[in-house]
Biotite code that builds the C-alpha atoms (Angstrom):
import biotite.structure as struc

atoms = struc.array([
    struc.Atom([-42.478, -31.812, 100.011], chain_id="A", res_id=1, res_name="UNK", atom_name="CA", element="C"),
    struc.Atom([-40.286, -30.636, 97.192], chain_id="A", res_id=2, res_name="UNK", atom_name="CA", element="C"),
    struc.Atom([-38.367, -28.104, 99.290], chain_id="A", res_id=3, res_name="UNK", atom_name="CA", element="C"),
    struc.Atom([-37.513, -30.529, 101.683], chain_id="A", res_id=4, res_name="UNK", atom_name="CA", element="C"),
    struc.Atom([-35.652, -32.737, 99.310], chain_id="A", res_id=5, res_name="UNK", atom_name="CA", element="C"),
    struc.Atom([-31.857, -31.263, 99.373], chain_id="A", res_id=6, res_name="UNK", atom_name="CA", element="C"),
    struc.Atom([-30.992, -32.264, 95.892], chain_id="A", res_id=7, res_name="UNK", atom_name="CA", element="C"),
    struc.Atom([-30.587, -29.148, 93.201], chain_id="A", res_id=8, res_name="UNK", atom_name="CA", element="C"),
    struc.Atom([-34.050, -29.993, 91.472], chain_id="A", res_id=9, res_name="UNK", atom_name="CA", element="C"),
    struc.Atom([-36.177, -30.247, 94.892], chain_id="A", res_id=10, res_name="UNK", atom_name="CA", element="C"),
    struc.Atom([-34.469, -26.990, 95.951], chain_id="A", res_id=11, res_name="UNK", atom_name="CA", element="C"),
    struc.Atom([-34.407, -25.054, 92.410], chain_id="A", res_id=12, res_name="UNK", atom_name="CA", element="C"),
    struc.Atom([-37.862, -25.972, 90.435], chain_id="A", res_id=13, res_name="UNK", atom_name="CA", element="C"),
    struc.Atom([-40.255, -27.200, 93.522], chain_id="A", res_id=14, res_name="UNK", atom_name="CA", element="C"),
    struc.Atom([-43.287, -29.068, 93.137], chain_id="A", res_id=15, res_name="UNK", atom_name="CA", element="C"),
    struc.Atom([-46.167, -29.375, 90.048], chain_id="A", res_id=16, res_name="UNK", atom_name="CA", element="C"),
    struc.Atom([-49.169, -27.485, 91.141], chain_id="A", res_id=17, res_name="UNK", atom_name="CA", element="C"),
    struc.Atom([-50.480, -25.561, 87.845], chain_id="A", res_id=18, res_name="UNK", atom_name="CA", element="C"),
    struc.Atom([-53.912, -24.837, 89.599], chain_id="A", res_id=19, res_name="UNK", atom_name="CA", element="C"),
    struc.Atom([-52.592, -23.525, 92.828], chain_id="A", res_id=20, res_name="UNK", atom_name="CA", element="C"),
    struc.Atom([-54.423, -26.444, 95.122], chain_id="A", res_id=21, res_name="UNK", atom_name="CA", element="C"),
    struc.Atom([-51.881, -26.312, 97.646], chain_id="A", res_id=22, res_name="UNK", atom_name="CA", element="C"),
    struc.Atom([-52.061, -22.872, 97.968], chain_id="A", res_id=23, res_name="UNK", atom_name="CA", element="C"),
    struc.Atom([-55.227, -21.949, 97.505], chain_id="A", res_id=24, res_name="UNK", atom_name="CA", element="C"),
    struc.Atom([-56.972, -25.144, 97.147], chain_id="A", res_id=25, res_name="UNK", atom_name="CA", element="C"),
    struc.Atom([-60.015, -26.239, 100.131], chain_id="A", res_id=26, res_name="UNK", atom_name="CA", element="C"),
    struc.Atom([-61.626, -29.282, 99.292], chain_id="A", res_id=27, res_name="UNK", atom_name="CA", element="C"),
    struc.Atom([-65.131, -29.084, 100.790], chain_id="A", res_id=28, res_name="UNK", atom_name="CA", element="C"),
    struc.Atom([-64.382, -26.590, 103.280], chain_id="A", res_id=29, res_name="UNK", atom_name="CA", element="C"),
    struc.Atom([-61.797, -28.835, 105.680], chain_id="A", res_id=30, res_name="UNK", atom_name="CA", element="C"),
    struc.Atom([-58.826, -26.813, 105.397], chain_id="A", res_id=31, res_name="UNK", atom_name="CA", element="C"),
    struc.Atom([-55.721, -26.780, 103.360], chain_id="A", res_id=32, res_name="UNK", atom_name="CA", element="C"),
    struc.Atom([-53.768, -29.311, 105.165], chain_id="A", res_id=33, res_name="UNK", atom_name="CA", element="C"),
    struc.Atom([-56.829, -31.796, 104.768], chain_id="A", res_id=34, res_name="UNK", atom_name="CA", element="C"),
    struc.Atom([-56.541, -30.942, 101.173], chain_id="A", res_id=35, res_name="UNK", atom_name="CA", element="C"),
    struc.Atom([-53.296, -31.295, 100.284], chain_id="A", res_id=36, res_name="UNK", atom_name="CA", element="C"),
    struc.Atom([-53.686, -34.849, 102.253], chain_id="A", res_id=37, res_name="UNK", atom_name="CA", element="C"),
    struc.Atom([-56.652, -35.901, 99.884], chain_id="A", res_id=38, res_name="UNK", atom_name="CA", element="C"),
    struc.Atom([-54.795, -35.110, 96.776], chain_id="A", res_id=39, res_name="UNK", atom_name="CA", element="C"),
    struc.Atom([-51.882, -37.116, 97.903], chain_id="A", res_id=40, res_name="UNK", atom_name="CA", element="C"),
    struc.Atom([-53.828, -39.517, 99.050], chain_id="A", res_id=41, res_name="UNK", atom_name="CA", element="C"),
    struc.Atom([-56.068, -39.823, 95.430], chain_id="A", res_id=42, res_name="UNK", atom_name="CA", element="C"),
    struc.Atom([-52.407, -39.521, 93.862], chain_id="A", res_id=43, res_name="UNK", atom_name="CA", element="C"),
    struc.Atom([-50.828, -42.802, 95.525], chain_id="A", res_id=44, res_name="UNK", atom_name="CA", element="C"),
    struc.Atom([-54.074, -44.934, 95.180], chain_id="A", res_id=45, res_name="UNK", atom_name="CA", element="C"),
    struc.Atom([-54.655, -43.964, 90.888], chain_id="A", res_id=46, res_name="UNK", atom_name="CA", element="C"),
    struc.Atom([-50.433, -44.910, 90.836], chain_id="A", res_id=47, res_name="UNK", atom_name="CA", element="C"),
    struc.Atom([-51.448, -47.948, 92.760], chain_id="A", res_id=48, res_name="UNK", atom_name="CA", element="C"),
    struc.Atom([-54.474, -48.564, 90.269], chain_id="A", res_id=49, res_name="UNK", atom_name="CA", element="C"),
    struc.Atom([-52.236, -48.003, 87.171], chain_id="A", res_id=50, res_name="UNK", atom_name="CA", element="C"),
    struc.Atom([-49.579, -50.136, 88.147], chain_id="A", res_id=51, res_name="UNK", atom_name="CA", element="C"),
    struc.Atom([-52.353, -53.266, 88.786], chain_id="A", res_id=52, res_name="UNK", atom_name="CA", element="C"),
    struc.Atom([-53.804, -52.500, 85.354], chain_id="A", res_id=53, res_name="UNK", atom_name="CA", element="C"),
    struc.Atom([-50.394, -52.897, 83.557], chain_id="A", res_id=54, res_name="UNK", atom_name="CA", element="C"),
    struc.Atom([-49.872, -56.154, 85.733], chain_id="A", res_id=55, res_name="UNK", atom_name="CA", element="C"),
    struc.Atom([-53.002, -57.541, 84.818], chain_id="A", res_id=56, res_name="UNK", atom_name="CA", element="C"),
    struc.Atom([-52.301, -56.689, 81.058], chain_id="A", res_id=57, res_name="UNK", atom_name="CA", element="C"),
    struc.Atom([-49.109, -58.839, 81.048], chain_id="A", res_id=58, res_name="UNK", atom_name="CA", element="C"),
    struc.Atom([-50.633, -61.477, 82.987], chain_id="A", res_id=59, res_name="UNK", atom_name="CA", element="C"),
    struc.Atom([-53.762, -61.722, 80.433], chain_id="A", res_id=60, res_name="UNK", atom_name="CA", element="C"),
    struc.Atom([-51.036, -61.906, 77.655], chain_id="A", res_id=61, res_name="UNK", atom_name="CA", element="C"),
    struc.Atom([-49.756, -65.078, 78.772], chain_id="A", res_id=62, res_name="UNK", atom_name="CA", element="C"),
    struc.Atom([-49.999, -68.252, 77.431], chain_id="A", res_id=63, res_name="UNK", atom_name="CA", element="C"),
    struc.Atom([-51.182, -70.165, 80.029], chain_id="A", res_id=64, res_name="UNK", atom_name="CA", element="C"),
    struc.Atom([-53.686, -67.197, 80.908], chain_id="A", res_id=65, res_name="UNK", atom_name="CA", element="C"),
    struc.Atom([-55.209, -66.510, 77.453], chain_id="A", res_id=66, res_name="UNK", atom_name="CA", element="C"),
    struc.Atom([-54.801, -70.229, 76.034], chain_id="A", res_id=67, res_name="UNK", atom_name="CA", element="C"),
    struc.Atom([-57.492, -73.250, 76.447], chain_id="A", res_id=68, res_name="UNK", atom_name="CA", element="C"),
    struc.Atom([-58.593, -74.207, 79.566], chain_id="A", res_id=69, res_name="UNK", atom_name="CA", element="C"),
    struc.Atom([-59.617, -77.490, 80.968], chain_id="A", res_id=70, res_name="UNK", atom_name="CA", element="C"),
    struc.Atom([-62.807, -75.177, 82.207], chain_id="A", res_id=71, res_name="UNK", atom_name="CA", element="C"),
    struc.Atom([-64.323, -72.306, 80.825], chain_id="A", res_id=72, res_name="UNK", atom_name="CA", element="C"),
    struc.Atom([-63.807, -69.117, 82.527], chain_id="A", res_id=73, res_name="UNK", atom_name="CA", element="C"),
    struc.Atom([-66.868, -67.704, 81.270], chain_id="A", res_id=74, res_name="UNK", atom_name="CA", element="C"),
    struc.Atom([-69.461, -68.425, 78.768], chain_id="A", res_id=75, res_name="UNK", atom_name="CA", element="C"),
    struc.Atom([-68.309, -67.385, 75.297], chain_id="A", res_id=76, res_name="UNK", atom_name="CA", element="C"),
    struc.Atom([-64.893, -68.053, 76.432], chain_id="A", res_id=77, res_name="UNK", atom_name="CA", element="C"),
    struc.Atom([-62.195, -67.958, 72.957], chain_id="A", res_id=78, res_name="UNK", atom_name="CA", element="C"),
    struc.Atom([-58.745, -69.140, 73.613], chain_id="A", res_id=79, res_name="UNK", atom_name="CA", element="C"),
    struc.Atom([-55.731, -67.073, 72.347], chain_id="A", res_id=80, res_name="UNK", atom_name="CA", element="C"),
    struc.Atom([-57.111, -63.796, 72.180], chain_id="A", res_id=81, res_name="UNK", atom_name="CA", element="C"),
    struc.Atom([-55.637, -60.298, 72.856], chain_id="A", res_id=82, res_name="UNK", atom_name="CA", element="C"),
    struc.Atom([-56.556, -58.690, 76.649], chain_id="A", res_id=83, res_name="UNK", atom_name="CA", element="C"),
    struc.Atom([-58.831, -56.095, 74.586], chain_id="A", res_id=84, res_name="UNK", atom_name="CA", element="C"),
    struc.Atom([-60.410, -58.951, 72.838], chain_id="A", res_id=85, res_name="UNK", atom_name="CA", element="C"),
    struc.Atom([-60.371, -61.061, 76.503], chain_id="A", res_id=86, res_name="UNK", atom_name="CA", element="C"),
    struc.Atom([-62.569, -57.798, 77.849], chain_id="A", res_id=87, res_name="UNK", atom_name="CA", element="C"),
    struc.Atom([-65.149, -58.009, 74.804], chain_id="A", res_id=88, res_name="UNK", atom_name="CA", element="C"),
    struc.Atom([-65.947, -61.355, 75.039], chain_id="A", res_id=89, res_name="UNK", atom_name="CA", element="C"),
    struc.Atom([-67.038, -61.244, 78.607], chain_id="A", res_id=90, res_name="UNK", atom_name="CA", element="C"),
    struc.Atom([-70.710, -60.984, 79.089], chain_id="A", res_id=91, res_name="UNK", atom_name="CA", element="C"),
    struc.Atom([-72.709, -57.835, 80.171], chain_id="A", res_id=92, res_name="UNK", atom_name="CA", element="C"),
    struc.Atom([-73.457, -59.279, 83.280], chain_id="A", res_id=93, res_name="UNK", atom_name="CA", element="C"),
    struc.Atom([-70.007, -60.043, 84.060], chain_id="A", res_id=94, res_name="UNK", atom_name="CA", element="C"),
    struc.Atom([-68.590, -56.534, 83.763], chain_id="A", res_id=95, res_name="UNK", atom_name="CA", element="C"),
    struc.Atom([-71.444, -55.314, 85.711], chain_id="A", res_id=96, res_name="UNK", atom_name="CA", element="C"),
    struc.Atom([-70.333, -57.206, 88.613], chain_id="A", res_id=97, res_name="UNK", atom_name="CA", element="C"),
    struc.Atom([-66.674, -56.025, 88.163], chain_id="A", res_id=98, res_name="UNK", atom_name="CA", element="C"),
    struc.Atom([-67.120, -52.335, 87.820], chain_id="A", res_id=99, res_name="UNK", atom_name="CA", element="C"),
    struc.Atom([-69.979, -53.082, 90.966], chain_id="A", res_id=100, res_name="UNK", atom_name="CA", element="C"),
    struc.Atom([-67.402, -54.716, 93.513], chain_id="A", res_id=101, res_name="UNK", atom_name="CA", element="C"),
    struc.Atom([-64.773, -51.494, 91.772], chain_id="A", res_id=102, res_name="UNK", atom_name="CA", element="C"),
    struc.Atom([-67.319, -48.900, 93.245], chain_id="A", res_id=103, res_name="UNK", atom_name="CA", element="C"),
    struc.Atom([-68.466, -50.882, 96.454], chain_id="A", res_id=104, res_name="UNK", atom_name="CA", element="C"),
    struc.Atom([-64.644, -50.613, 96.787], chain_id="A", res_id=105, res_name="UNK", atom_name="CA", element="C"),
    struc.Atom([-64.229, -47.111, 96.175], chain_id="A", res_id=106, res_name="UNK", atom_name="CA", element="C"),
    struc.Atom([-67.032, -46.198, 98.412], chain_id="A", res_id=107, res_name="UNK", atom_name="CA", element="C"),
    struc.Atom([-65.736, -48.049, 101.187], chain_id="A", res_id=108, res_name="UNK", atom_name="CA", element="C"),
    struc.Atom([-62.246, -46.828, 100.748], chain_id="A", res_id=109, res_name="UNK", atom_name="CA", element="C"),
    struc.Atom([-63.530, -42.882, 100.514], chain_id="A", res_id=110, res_name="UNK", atom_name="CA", element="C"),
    struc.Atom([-65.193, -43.423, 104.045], chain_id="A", res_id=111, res_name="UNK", atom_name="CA", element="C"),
    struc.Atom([-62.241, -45.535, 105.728], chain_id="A", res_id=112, res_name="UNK", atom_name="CA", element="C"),
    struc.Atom([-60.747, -44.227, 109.260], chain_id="A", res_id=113, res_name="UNK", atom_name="CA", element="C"),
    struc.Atom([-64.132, -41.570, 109.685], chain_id="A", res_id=114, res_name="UNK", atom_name="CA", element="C"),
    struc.Atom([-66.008, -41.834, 112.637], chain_id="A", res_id=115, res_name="UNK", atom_name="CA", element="C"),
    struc.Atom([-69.691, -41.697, 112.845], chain_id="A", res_id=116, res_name="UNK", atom_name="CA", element="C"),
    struc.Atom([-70.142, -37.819, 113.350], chain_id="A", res_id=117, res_name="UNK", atom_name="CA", element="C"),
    struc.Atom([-68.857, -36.952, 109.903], chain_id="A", res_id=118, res_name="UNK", atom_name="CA", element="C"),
])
């Protein structure tokens, strides 16, 4: 990927691999193409992951998120707190669901576009 770009970084320094995975690297025996695909792949979706996790930061930090509400959001609900403080209020229940539907997501997005056979 980095050689193809025609600027003078692309052509002089090439890409970040200190471990030698796309060389060397074969995930679970499918080959090196299928390899370098995964780790793009996992690459694009933790960016895409990061970015929504800085998004929902600022959005928690506003006023109209983290102020009173006509309705509880939650039992224990405190108005005006901090995202950190937002996350410790919320019951043990409720961040069992979220980090459930975050691996039934993950699961489902690790088997996406295979066919039966594999």
């Amino acid at each position: 990927l980095a050689e193809s770009n025609g600027d003078f970084l692309g052509k002089s320094i090439g890409y970040w691999d200190p471990f030698k995975l796309g060389e060397e690297g074969d995930f679970w025996g499918l080959g090196n193409e299928a390899t370098i695909g995964y780790l793009r792949h996992a690459e694009i979706k933790h960016g895409r992951v990061a970015m929504a996790a800085f998004l929902g930061y600022c959005v928690q930090s506003l006023p109209i998120v983290s102020g009173p509400h006509v309705f509880d959001p939650y039992r224990g609900y405190v108005a005006g707190v901090t995202p950190q403080e937002q996350w410790d209020n919320i019951p043990l229940w409720g961040k069992l669901q979220i980090f459930t539907l975050i691996g039934m997501l993950e699961s489902y997005g690790e088997g996406a576009g295979m066919d039966e056979s594999e």
